[in-house]
C-alpha positions as MATLAB code, in Angstrom:
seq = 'XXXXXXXXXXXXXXXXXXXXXXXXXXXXXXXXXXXXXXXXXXXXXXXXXXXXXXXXXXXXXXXXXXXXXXXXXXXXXXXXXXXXXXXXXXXXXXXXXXXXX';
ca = [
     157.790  -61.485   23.588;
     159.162  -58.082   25.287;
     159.465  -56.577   21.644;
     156.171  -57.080   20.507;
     155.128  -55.438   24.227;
     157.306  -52.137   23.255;
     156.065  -52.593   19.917;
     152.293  -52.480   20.687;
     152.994  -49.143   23.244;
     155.142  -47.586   20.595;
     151.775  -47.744   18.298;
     149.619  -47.209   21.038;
     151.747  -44.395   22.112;
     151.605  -42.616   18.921;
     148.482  -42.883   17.723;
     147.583  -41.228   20.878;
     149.833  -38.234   20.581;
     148.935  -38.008   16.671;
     145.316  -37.535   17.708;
     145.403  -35.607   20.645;
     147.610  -33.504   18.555;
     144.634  -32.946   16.143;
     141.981  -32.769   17.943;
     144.044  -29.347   20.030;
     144.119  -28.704   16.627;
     140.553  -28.663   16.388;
     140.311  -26.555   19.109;
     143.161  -23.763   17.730;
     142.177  -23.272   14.629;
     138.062  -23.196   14.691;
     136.682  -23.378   18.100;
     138.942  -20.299   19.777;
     138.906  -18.067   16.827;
     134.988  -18.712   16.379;
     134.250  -18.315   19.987;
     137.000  -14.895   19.936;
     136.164  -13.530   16.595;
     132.397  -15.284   15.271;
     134.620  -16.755   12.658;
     137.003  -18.998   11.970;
     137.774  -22.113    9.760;
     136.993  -25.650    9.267;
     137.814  -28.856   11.582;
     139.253  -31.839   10.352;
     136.543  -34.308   10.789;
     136.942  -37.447   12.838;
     140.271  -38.039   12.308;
     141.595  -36.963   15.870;
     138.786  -38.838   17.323;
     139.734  -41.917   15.121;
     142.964  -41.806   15.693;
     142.903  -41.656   19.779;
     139.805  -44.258   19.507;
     141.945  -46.688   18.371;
     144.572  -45.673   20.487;
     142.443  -46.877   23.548;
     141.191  -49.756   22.097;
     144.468  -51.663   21.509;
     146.052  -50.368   24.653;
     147.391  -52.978   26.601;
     145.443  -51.982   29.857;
     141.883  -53.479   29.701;
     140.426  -50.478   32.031;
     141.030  -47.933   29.440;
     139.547  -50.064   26.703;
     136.220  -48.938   28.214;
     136.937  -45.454   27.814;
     137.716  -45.736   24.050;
     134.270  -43.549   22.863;
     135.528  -40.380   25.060;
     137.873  -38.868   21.785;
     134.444  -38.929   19.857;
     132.711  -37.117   22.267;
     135.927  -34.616   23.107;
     136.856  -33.925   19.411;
     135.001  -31.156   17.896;
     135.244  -32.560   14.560;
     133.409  -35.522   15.453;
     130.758  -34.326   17.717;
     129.903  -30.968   16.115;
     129.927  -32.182   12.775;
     127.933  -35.254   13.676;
     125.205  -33.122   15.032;
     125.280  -30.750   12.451;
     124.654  -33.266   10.075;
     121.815  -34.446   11.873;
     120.356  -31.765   12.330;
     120.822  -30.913    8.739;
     118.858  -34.019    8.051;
     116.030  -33.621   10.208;
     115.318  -29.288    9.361;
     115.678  -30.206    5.605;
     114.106  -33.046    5.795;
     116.975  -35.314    4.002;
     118.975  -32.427    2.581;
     115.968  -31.803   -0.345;
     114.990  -28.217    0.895;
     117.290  -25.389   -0.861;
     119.201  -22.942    1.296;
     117.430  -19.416    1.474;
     118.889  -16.981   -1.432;
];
């Protein structure tokens, strides 16, 4: 019974670091240099945010199962892209318009 306790925080527990890991990523290597320079490269999409999701979703305290849909909000990749792409939809009206030459 105690193992599977350690277990389930030793998954919990890195998950967790393996996201927040990418999502700072995220923030390194596109947001900083784009907000510094006007340029920089592209996010890893929703993985960070996936990864911490389900990080808070099987942790073993039930108050921070409530809090699992923070990472998708807090990730760039998932809530820039998300809203690009939605965006993208609606001003081209389902991606059929071509981009200006």
């Amino acid at each position: 019974m105690a193992h599977g306790i350690i277990y389930l925080w030793l998954i919990v527990g890195f998950l967790f670091l393996l996201g927040a890991y990418l999502i700072s990523m995220n923030y390194l290597h596109w947001i900083y240099p784009w907000l510094a320079r006007k340029k920089g490269s592209s996010p890893l999409p929703l993985i960070g945010g996936l990864f911490c999701y389900l990080a808070m979703r099987i942790f073993p305290i039930a108050g921070v199962r409530s809090w699992a849909w923070l990472p998708w909000i807090l990730d760039p990749g998932c809530a820039f892209l998300v809203g690009f792409f939605f965006y993208t939809a609606i001003v081209t009206r389902g991606f059929k318009a071509m981009p200006p030459k």
